[in-house]
PyMOL Python script that loads the backbone (N, CA, C, O; Angstrom):
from pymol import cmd

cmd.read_pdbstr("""\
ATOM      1  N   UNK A   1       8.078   5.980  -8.619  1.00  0.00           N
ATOM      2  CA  UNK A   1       9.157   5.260  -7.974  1.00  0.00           C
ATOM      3  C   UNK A   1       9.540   4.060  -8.835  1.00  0.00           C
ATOM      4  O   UNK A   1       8.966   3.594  -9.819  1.00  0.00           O
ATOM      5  N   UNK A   2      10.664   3.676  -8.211  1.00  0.00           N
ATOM      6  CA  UNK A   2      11.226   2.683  -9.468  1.00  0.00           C
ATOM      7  C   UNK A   2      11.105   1.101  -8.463  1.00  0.00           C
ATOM      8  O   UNK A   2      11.548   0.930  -7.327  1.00  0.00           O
ATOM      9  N   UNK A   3      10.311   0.040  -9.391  1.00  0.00           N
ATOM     10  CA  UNK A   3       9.958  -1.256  -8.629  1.00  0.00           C
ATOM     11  C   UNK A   3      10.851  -1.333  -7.518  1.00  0.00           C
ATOM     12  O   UNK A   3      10.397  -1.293  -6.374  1.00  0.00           O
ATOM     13  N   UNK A   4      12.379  -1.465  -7.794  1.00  0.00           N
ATOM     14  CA  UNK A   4      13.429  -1.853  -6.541  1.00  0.00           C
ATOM     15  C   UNK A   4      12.871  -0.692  -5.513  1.00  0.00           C
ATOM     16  O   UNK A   4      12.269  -1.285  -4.618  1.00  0.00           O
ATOM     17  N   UNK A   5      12.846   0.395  -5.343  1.00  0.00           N
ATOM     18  CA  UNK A   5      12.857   1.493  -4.765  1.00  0.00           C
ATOM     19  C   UNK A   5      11.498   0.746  -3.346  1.00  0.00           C
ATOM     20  O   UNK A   5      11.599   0.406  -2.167  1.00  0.00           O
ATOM     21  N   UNK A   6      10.021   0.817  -4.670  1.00  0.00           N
ATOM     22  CA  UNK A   6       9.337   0.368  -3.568  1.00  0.00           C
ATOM     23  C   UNK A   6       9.155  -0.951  -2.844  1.00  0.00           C
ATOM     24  O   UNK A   6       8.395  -1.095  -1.887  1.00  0.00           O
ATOM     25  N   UNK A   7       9.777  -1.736  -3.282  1.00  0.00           N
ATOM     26  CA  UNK A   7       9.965  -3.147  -2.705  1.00  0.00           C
ATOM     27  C   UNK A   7      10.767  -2.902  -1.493  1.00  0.00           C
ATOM     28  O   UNK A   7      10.540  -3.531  -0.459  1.00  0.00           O
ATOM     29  N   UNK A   8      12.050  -1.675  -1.609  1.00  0.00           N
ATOM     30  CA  UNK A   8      12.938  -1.732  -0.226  1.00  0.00           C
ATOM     31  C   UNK A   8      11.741  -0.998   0.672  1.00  0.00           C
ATOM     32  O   UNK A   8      11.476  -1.416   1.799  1.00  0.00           O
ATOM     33  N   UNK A   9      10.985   0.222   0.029  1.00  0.00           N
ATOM     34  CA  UNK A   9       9.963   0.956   1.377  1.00  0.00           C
ATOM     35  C   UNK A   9       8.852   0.071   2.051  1.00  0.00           C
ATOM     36  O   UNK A   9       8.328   0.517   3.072  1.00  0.00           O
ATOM     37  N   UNK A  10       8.526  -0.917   1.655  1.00  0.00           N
ATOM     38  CA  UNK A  10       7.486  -1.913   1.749  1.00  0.00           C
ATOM     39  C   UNK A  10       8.006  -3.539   1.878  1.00  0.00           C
ATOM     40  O   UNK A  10       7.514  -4.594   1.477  1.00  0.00           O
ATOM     41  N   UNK A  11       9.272  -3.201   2.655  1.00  0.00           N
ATOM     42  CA  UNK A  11       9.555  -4.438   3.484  1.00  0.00           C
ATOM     43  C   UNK A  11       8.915  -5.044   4.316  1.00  0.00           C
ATOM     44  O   UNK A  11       8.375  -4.758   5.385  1.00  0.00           O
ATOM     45  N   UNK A  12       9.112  -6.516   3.298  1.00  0.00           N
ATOM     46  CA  UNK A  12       8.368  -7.577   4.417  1.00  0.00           C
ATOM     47  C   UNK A  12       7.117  -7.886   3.061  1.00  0.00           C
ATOM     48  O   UNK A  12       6.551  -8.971   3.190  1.00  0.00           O
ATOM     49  N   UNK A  13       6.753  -7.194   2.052  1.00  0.00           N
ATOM     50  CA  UNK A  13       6.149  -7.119   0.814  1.00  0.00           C
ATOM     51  C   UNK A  13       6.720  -8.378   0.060  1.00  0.00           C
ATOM     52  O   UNK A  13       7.912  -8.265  -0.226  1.00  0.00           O
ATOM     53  N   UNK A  14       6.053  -9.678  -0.360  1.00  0.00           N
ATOM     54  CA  UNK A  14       6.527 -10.597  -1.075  1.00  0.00           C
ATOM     55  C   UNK A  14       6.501  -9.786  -3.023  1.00  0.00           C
ATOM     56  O   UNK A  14       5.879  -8.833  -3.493  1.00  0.00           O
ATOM     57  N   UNK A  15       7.603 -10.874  -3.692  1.00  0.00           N
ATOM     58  CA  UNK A  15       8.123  -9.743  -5.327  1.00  0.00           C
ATOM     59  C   UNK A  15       6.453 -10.368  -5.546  1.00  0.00           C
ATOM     60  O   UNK A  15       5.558  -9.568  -5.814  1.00  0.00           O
ATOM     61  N   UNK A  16       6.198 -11.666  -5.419  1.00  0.00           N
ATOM     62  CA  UNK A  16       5.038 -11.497  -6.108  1.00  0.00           C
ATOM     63  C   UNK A  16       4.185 -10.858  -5.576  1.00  0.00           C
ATOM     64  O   UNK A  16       3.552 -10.367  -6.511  1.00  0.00           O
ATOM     65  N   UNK A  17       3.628 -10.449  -4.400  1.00  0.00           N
ATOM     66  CA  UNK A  17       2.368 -10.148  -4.247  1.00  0.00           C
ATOM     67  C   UNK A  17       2.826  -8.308  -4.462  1.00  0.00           C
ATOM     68  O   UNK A  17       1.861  -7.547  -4.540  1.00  0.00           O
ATOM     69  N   UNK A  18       3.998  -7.789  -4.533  1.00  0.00           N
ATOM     70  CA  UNK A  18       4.098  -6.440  -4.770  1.00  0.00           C
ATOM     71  C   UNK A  18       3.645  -6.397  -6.331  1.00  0.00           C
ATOM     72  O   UNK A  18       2.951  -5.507  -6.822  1.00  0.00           O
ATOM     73  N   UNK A  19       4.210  -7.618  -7.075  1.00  0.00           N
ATOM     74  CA  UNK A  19       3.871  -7.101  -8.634  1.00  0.00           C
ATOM     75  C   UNK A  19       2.350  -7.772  -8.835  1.00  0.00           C
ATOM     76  O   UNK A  19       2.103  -7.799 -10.041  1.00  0.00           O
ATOM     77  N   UNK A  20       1.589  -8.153  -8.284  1.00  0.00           N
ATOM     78  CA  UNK A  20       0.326  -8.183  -8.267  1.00  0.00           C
ATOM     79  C   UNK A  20      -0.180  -6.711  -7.620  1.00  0.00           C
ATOM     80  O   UNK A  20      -1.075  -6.054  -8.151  1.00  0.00           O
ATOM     81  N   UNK A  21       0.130  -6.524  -7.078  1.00  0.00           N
ATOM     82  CA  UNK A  21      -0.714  -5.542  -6.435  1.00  0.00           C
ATOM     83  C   UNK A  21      -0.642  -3.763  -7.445  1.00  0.00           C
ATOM     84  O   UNK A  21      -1.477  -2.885  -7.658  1.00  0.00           O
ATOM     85  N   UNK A  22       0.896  -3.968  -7.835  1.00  0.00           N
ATOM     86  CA  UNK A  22       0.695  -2.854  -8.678  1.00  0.00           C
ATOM     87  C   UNK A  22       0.035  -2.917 -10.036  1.00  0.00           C
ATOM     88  O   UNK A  22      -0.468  -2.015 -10.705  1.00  0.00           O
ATOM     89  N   UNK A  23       0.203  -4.597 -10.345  1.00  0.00           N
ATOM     90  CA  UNK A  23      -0.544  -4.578 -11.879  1.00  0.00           C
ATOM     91  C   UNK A  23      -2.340  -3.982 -11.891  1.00  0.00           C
ATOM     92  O   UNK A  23      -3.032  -3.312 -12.656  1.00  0.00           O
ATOM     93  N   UNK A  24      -2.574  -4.837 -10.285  1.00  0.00           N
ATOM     94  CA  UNK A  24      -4.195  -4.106 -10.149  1.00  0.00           C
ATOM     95  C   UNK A  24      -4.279  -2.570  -9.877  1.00  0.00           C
ATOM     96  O   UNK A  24      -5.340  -1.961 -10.019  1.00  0.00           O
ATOM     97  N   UNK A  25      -3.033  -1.923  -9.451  1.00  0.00           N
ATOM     98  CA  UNK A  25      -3.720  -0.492  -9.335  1.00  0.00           C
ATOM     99  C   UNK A  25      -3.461  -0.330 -11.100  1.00  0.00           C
ATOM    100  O   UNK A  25      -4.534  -0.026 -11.619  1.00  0.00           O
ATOM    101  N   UNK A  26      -2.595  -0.424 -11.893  1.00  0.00           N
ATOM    102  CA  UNK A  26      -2.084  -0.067 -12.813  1.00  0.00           C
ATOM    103  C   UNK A  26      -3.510   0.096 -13.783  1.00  0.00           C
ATOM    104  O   UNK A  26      -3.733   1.107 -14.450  1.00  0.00           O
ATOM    105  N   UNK A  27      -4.403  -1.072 -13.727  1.00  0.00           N
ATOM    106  CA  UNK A  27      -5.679  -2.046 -14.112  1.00  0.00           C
ATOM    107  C   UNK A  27      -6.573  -0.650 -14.092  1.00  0.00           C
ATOM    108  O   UNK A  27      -7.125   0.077 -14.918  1.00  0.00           O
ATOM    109  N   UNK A  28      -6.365  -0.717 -12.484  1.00  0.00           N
ATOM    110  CA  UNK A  28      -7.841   0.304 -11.891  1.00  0.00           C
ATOM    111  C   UNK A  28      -7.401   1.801 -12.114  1.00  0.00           C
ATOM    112  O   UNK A  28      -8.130   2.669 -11.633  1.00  0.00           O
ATOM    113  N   UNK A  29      -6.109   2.227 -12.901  1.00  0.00           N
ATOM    114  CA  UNK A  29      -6.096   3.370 -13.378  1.00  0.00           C
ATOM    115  C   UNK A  29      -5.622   4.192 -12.368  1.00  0.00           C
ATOM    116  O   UNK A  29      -5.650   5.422 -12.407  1.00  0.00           O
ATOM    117  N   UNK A  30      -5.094   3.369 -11.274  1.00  0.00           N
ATOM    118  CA  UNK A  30      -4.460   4.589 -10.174  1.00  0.00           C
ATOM    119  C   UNK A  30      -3.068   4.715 -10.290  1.00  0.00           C
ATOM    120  O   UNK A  30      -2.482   5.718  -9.883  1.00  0.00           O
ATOM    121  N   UNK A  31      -2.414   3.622 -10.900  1.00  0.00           N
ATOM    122  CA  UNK A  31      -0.747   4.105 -11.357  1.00  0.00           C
ATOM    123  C   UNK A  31      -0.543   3.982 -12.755  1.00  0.00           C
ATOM    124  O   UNK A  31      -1.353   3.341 -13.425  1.00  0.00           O
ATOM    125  N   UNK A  32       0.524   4.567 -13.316  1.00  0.00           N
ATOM    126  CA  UNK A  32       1.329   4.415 -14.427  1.00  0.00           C
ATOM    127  C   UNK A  32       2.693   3.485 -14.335  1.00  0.00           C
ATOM    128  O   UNK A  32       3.479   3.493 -13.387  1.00  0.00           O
ATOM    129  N   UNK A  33       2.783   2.800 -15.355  1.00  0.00           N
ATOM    130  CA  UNK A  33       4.024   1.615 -15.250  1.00  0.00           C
ATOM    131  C   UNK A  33       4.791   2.478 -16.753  1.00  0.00           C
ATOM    132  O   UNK A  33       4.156   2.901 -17.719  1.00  0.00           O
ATOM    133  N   UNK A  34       6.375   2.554 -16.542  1.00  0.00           N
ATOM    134  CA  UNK A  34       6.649   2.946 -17.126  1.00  0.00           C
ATOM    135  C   UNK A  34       7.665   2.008 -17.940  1.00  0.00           C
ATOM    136  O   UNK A  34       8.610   2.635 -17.463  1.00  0.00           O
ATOM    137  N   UNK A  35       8.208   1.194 -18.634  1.00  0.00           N
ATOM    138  CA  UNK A  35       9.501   0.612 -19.019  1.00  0.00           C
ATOM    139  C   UNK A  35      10.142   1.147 -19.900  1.00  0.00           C
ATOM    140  O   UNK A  35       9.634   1.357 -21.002  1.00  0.00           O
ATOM    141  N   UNK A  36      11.735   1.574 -19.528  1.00  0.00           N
ATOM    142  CA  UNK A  36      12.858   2.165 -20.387  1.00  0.00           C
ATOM    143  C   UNK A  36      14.024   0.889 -20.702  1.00  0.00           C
ATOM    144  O   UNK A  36      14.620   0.175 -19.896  1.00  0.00           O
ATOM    145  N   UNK A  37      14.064   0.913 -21.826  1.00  0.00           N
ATOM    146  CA  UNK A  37      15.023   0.125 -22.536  1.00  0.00           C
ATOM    147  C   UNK A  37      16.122   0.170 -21.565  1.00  0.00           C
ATOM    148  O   UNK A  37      16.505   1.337 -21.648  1.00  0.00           O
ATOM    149  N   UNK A  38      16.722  -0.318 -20.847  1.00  0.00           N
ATOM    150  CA  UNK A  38      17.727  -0.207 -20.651  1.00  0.00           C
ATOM    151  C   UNK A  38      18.372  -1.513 -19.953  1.00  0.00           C
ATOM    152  O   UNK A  38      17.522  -2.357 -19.670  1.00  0.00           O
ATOM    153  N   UNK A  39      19.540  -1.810 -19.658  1.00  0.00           N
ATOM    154  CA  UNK A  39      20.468  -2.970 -19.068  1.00  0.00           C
ATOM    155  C   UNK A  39      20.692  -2.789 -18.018  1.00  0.00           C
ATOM    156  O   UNK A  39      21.511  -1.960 -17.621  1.00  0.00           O
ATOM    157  N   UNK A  40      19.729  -3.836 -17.018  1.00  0.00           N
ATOM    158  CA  UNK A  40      18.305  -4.661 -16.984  1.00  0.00           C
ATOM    159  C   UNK A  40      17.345  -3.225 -17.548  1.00  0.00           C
ATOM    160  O   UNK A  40      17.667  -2.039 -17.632  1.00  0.00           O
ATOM    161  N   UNK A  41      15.821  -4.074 -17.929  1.00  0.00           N
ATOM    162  CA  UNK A  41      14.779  -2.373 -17.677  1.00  0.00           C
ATOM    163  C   UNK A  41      14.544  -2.190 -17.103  1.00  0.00           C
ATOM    164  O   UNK A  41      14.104  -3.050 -16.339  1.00  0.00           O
ATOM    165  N   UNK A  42      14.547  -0.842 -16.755  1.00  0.00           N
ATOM    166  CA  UNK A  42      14.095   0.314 -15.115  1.00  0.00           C
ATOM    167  C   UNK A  42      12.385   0.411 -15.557  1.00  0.00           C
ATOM    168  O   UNK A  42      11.845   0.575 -16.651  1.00  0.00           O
ATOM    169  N   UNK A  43      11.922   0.258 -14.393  1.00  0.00           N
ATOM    170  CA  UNK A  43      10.091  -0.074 -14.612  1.00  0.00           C
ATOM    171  C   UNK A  43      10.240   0.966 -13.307  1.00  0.00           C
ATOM    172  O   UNK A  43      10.945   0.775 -12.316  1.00  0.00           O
ATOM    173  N   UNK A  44       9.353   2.153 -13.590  1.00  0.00           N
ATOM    174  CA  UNK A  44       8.803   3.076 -13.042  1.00  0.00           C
ATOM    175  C   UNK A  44       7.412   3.299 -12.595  1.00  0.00           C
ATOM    176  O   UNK A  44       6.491   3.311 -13.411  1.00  0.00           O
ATOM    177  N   UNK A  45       7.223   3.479 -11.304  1.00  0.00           N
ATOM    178  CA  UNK A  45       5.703   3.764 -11.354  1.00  0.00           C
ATOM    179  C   UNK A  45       4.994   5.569 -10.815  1.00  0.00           C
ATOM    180  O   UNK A  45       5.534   6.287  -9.973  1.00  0.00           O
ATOM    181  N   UNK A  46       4.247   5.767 -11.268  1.00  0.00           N
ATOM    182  CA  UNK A  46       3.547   7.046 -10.748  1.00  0.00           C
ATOM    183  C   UNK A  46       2.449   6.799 -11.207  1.00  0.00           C
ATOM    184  O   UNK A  46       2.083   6.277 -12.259  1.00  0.00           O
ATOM    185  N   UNK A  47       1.520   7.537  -9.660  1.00  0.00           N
ATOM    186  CA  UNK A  47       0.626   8.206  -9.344  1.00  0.00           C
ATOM    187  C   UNK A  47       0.021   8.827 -10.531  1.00  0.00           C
ATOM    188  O   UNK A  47       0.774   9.439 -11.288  1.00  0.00           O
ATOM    189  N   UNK A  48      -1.262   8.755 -10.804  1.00  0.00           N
ATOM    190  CA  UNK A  48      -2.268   9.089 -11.802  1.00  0.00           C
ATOM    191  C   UNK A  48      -2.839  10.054 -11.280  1.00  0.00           C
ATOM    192  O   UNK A  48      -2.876  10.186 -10.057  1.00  0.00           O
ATOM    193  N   UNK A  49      -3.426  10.967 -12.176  1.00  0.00           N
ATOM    194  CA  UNK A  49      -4.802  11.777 -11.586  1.00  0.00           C
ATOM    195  C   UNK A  49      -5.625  11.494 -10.761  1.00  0.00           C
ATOM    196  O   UNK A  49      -5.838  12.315  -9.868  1.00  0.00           O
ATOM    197  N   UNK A  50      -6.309  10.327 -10.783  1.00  0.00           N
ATOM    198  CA  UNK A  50      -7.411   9.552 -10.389  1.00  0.00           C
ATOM    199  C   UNK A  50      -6.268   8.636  -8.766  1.00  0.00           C
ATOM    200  O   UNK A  50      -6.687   8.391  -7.635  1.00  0.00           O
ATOM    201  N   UNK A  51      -5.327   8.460  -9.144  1.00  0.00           N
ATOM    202  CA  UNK A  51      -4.226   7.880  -7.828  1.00  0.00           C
ATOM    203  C   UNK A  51      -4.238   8.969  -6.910  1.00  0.00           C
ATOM    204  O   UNK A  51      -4.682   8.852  -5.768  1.00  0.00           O
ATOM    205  N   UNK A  52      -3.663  10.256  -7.472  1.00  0.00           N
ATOM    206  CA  UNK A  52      -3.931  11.106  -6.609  1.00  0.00           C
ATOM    207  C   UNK A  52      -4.789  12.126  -5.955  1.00  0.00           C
ATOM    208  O   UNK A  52      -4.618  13.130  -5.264  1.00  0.00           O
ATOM    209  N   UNK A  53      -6.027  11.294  -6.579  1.00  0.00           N
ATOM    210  CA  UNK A  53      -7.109  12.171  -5.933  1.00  0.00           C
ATOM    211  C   UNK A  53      -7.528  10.782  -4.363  1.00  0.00           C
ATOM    212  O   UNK A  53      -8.145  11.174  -3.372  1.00  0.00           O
ATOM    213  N   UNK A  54      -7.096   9.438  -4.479  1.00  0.00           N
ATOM    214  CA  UNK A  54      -7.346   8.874  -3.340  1.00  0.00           C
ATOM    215  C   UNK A  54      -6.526   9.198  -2.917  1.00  0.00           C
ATOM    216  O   UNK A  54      -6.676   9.002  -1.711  1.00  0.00           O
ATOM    217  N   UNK A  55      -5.399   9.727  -3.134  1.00  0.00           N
ATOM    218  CA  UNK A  55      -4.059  10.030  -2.054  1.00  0.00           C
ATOM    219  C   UNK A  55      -4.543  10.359  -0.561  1.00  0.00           C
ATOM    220  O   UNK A  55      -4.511   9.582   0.393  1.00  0.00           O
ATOM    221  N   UNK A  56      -4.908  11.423  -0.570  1.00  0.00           N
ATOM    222  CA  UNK A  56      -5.291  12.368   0.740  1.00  0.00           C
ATOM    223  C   UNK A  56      -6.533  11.523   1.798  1.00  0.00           C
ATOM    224  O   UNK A  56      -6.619  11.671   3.017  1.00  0.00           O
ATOM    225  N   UNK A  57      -7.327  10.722   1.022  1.00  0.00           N
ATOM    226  CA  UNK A  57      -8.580  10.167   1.571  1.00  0.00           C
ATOM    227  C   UNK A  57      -7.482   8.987   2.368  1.00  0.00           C
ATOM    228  O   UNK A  57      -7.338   8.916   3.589  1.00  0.00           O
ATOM    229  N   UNK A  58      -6.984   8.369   1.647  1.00  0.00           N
ATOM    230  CA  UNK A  58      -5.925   7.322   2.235  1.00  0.00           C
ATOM    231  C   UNK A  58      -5.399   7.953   3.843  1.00  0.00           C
ATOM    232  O   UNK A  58      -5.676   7.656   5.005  1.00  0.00           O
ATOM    233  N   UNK A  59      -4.480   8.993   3.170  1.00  0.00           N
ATOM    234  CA  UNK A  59      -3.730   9.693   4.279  1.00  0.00           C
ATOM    235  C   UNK A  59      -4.627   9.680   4.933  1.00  0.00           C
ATOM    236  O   UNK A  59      -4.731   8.497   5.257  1.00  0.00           O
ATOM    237  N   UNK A  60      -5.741  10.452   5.578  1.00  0.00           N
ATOM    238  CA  UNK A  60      -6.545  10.287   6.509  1.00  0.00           C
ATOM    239  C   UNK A  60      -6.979   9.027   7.293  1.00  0.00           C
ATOM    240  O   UNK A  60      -7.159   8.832   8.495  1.00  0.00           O
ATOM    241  N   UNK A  61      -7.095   8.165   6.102  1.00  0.00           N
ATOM    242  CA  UNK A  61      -7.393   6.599   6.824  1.00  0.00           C
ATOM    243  C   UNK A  61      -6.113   6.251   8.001  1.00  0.00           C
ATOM    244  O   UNK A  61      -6.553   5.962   9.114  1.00  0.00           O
ATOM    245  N   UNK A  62      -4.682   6.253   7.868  1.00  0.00           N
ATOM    246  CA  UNK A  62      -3.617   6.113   8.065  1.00  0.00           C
ATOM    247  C   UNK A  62      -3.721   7.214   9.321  1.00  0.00           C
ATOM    248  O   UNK A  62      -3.451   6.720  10.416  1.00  0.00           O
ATOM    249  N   UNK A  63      -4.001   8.341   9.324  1.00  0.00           N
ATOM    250  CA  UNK A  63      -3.829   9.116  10.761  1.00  0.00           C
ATOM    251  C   UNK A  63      -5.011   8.650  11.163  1.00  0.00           C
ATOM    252  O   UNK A  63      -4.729   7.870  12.073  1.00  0.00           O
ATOM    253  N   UNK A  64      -6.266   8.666  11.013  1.00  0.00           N
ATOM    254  CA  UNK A  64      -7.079   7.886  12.005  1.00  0.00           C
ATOM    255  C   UNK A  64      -6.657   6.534  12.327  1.00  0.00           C
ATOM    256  O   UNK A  64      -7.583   6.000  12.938  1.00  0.00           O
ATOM    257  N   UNK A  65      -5.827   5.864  12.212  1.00  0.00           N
ATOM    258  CA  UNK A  65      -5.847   4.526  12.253  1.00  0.00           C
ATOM    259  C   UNK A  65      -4.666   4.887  13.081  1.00  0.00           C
ATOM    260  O   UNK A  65      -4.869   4.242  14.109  1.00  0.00           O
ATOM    261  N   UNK A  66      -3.660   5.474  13.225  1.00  0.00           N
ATOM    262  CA  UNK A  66      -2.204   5.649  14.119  1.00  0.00           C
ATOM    263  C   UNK A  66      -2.919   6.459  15.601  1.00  0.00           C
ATOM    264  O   UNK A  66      -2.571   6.387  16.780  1.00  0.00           O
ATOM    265  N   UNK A  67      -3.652   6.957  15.168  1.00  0.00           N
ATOM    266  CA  UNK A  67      -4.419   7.922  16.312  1.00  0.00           C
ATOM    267  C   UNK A  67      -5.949   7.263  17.501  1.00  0.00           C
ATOM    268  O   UNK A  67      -6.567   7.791  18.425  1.00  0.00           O
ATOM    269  N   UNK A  68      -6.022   5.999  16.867  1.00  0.00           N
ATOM    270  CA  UNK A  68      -6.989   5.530  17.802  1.00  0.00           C
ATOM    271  C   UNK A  68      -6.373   3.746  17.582  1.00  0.00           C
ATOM    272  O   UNK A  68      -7.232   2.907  17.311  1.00  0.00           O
ATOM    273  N   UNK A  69      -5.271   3.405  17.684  1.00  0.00           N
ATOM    274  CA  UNK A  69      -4.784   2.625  17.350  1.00  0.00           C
ATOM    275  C   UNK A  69      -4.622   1.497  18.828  1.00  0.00           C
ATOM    276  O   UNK A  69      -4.700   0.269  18.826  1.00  0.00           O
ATOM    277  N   UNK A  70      -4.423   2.247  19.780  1.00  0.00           N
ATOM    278  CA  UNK A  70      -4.893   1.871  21.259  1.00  0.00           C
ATOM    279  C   UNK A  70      -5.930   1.665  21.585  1.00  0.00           C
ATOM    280  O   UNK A  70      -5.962   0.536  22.073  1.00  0.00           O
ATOM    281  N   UNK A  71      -7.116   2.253  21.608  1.00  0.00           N
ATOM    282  CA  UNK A  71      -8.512   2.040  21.435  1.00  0.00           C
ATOM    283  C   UNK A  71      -8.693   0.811  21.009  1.00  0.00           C
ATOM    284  O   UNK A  71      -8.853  -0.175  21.728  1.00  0.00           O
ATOM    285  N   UNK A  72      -8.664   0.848  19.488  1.00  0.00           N
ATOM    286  CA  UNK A  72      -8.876  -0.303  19.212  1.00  0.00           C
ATOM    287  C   UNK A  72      -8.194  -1.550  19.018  1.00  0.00           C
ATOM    288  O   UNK A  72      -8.528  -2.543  18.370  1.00  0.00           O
ATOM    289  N   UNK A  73      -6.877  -1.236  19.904  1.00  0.00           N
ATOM    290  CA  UNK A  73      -6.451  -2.747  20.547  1.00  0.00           C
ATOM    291  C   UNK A  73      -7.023  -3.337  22.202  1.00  0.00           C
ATOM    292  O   UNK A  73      -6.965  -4.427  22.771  1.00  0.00           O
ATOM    293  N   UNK A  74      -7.455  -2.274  22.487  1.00  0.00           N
ATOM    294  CA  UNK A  74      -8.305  -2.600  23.980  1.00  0.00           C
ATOM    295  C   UNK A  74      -9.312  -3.281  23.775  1.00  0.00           C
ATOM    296  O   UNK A  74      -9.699  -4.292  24.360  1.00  0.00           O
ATOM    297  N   UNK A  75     -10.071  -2.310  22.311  1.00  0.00           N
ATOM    298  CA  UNK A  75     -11.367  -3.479  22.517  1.00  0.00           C
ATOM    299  C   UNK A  75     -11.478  -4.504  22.466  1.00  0.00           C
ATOM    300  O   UNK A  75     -12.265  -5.200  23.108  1.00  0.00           O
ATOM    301  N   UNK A  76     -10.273  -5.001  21.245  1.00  0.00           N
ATOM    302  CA  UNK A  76      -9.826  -6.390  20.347  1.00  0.00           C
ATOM    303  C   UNK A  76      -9.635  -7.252  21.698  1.00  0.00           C
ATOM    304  O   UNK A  76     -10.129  -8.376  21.789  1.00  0.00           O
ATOM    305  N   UNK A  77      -8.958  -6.718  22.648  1.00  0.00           N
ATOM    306  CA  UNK A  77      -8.847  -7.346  24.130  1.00  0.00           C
ATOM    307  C   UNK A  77      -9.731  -7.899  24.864  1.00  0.00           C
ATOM    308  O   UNK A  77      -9.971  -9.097  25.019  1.00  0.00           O
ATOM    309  N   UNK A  78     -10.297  -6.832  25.392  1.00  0.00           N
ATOM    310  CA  UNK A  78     -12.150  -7.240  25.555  1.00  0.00           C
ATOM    311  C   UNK A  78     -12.763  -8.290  24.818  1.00  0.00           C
ATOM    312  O   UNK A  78     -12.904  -9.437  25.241  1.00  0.00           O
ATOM    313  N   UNK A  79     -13.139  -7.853  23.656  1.00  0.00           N
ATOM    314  CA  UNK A  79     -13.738  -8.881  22.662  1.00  0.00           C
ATOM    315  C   UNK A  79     -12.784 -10.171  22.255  1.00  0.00           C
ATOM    316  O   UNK A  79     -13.014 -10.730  21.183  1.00  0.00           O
ATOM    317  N   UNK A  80     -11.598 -10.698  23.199  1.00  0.00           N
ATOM    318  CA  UNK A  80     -10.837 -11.874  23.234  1.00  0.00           C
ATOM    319  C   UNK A  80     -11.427 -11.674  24.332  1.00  0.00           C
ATOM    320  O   UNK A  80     -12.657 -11.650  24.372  1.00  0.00           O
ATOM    321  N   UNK A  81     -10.853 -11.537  25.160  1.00  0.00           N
ATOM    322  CA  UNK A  81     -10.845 -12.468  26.696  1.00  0.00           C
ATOM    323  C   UNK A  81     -12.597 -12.804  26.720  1.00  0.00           C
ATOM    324  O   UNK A  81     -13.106 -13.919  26.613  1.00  0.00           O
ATOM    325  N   UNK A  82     -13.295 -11.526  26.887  1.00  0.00           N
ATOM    326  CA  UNK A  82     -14.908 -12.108  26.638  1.00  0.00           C
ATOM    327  C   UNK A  82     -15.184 -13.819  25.900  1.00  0.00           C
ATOM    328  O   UNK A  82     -15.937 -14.657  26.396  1.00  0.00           O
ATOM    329  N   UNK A  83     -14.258 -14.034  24.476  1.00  0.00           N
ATOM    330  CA  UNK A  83     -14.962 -14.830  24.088  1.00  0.00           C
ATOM    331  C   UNK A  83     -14.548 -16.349  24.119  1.00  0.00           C
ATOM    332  O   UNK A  83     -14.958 -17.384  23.593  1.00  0.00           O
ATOM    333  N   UNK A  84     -13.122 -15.839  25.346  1.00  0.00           N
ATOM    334  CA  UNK A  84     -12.453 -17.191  25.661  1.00  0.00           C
ATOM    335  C   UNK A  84     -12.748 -17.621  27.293  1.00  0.00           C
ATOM    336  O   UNK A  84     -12.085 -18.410  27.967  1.00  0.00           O
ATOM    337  N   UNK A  85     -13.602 -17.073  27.584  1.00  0.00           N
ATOM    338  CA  UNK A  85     -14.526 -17.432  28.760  1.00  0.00           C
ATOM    339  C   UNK A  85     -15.011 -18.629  29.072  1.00  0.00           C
ATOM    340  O   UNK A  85     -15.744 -18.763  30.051  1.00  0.00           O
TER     341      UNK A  85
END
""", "prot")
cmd.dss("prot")
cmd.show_as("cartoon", "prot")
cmd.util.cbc("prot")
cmd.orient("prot")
């Protein structure tokens, strides 16, 4: 994807902390940064081998987390009111 691209999907994402965050995956070998000469340069990113082998483990994190997402705002409830007693 191209920087502008994911900055609009990840609204609410500050420019700096998006271009921190991709320089560390870039670092840890889970994306590719691409720059093409061009007027401004288009900076591209993709998914690595090693990016897309956490892909799917992620995805899972993300449906368990949408799928017991009530749960564990009840408890968060509980464990407030309990500790404002």
């Amino acid at each position: 994807m191209r920087y502008s691209e994911l900055a609009r999907t990840l609204a609410g994402v500050s420019p700096k902390m998006l271009s921190q965050t991709l320089k560390s995956l870039e670092r840890d070998g889970l994306v590719s940064r691409t720059a093409t000469a061009t007027v401004p340069v288009t900076v591209t990113y993709d998914l690595t081998a090693l990016g897309l082998s956490l892909h799917e483990t992620v995805r899972q994190l993300k449906v368990w987390s949408e799928l017991h997402r009530d749960e564990v705002s009840a408890h968060q409830a509980r464990f407030d009111a309990a500790r404002d007693r």
